[in-house]
N, C-alpha and C positions, 0 to 999 in steps of 0.2 A: 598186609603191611599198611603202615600210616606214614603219610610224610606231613611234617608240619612248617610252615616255613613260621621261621624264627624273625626273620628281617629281611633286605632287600640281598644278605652276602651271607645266608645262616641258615640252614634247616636241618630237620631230627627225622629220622627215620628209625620206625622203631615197628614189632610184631603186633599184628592184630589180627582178628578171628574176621571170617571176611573178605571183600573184594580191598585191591589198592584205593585208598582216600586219600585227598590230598586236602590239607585246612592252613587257613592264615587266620589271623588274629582278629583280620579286620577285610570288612568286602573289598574295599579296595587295595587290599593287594595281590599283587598280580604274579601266575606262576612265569617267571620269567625263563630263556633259553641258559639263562647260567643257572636257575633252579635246578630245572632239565640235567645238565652236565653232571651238578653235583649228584642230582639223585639218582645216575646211573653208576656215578661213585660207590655211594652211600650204600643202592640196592646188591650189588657188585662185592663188594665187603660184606655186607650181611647173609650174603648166601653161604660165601666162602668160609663164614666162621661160623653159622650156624651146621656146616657140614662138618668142620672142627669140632665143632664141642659137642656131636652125635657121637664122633669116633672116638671122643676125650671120654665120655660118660661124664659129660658136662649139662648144665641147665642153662640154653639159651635164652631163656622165656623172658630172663630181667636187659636182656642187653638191644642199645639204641646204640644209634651212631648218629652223629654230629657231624654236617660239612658245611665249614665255613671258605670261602675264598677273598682276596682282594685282587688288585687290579691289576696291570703294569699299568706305565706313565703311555708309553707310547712303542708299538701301536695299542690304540684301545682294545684289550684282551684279559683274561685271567692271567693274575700274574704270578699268586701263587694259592693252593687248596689246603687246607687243613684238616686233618679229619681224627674225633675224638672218639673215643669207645670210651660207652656208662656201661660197665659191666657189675654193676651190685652179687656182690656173694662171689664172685670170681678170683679163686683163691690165689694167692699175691705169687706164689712159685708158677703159675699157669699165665700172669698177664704180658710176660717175655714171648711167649709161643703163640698167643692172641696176638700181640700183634705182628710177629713173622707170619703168620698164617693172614690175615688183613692184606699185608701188601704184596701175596699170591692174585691177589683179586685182578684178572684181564684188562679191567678196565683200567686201575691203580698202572700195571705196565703198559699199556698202550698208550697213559699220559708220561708216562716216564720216554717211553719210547714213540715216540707221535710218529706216526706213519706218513708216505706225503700225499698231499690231496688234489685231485684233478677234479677242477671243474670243465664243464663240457659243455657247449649246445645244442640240443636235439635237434632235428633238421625239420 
């Protein structure tokens, strides 16, 4: 897998032959913790639909995903994620079922449904 960040609220994950890479456009930019978020988004989806389109007798090989997020105002957090599928050759009766099959992705329900979080002190 490649992940590429697109901008500071943008990046493309997409298959590649290989270990996971991660590239920005430019040195200094930085993978940041909302990169993070998105990209277990992103990786999260891609698994889930490249298992789909094994059992569709589909060809994964053209498709990336895109997650972009903004902000809320206040508190400072994601406010909301976007997430696009490049699916080239994915035949237009099949792109309904791609994306119900997308948002099966764990990660996709576990932001839908946020669990709640204890922070702790170790002693």
């Amino acid at each position: 897998m490649k992940i590429t960040l697109l901008g500071d609220d943008l990046l493309r994950l997409e298959d590649s032959a290989g270990m996971l890479t991660i590239e920005a456009p430019t040195a200094g930019e930085q993978f940041s913790p909302f990169h993070m978020l998105a990209s277990g988004l992103a990786a999260c989806t891609f698994s889930v639909l490249h298992s789909w389109a094994s059992h569709a007798g589909l060809d994964p090989a053209p498709l990336s995903i895109e997650v972009g997020w903004s902000f809320a105002e206040q508190p400072h957090r994601v406010g909301s994620l976007n997430v696009t599928l490049r699916w080239p050759g994915l035949p237009a009766d099949r792109q309904a079922g791609a994306k119900r099959a997308a948002a099966l992705c764990a990660v996709h329900k576990t932001l839908e449904h946020p669990p709640p979080i204890v922070i702790e002190m170790a002693p």
